[in-house]
C-alpha positions as CSV (number, residue, x, y, z in Angstrom):
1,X,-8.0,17.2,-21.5
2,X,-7.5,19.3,-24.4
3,X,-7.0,22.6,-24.9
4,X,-4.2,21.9,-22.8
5,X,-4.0,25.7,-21.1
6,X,-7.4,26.9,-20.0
7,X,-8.9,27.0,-16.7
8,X,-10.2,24.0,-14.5
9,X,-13.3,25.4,-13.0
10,X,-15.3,21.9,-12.7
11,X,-16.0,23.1,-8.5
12,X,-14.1,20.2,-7.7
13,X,-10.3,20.2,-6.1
14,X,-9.7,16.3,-6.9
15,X,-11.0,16.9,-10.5
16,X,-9.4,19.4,-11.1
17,X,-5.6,18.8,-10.2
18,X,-6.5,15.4,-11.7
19,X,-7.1,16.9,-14.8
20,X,-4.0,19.4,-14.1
21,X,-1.7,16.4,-14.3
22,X,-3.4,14.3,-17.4
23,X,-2.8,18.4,-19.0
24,X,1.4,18.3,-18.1
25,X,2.0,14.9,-18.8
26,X,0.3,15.2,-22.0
27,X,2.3,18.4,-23.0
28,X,5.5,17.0,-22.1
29,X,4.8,14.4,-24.6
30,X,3.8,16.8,-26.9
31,X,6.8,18.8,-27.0
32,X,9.3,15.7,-27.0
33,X,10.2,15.9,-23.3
34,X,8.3,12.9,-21.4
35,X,9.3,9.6,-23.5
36,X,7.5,6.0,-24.3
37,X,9.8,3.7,-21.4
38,X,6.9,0.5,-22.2
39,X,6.7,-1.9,-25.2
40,X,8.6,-3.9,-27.2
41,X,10.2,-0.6,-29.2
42,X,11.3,1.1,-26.2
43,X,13.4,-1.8,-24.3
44,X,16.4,-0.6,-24.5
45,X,16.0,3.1,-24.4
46,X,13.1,5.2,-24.3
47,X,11.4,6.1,-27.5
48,X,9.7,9.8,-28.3
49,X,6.1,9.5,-28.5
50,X,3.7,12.6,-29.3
51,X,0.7,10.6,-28.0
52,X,0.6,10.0,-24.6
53,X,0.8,6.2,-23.8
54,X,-2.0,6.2,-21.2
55,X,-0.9,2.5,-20.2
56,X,2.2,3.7,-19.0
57,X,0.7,5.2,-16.3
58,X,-0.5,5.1,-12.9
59,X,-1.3,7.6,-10.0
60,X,-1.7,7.5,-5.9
61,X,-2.8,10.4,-4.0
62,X,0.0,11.0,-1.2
63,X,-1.4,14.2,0.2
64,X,-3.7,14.9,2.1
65,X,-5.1,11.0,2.2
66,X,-3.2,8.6,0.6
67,X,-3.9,6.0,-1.3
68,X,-2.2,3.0,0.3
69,X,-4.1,0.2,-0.9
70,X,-4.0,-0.1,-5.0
71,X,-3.2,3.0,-7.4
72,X,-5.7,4.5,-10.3
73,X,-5.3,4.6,-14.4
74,X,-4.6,7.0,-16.1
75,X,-8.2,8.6,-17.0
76,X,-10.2,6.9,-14.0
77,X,-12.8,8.4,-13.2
78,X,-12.2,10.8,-10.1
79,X,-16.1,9.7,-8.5
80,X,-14.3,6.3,-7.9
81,X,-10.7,6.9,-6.5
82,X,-11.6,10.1,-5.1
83,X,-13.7,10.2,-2.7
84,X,-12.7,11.3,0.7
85,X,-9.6,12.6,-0.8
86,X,-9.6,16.4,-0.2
87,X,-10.8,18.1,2.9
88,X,-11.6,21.8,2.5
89,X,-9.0,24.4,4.3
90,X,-5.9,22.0,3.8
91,X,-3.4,21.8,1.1
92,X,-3.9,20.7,-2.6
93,X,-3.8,17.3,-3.0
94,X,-0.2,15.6,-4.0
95,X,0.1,13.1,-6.7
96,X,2.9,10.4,-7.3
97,X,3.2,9.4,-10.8
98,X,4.1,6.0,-11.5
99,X,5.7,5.1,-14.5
100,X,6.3,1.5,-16.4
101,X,9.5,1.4,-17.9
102,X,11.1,-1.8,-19.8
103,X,14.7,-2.2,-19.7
104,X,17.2,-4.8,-20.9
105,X,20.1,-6.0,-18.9
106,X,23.1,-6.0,-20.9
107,X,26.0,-8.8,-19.6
């Protein structure tokens, strides 16, 4: 993941916009801007965190085939979630990003 600019030449599409995502969401926690929304600490409002909280996390594909079934972690491993994602000649693939967040419900 790190350095966090840099090129993403790894020949694969899937691996590389996978890697393109961990990249941002690890610089917005960096500079203050993506917040910890899991744990006990951050119940009733999200907390900074410098350190991306990895757990927090989880991705589908939604472009160009979906994953419809279950989602993957944070830092899976591409060779098992990937396959059959991209086909050559159409658009990038597109990522939702799911995100845990604890909240408290004041009466």
């Amino acid at each position: 993941m790190y350095p966090f600019s840099g090129s993403t030449t790894t020949g694969n599409t899937i691996e590389n916009t996978s890697l393109q995502k961990a990249r941002v969401l690890a610089t917005l926690h960096r500079r203050g801007l993506a917040k910890r929304t899991m744990g006990s600490e951050a119940v009733c409002g999200a907390t900074t965190e410098p350190m991306i909280p990895k757990s927090q996390y989880k991705f589908n594909t939604f472009y160009y085939n979906p994953e419809t079934s279950e989602s993957h972690a944070f830092g899976e491993s591409p060779i098992r979630w990937g396959a059959g994602r991209f086909v050559p000649g159409k658009a990038d693939p597109v990522y939702m990003i799911w995100r845990w967040k604890d909240c408290c419900r004041n009466l």
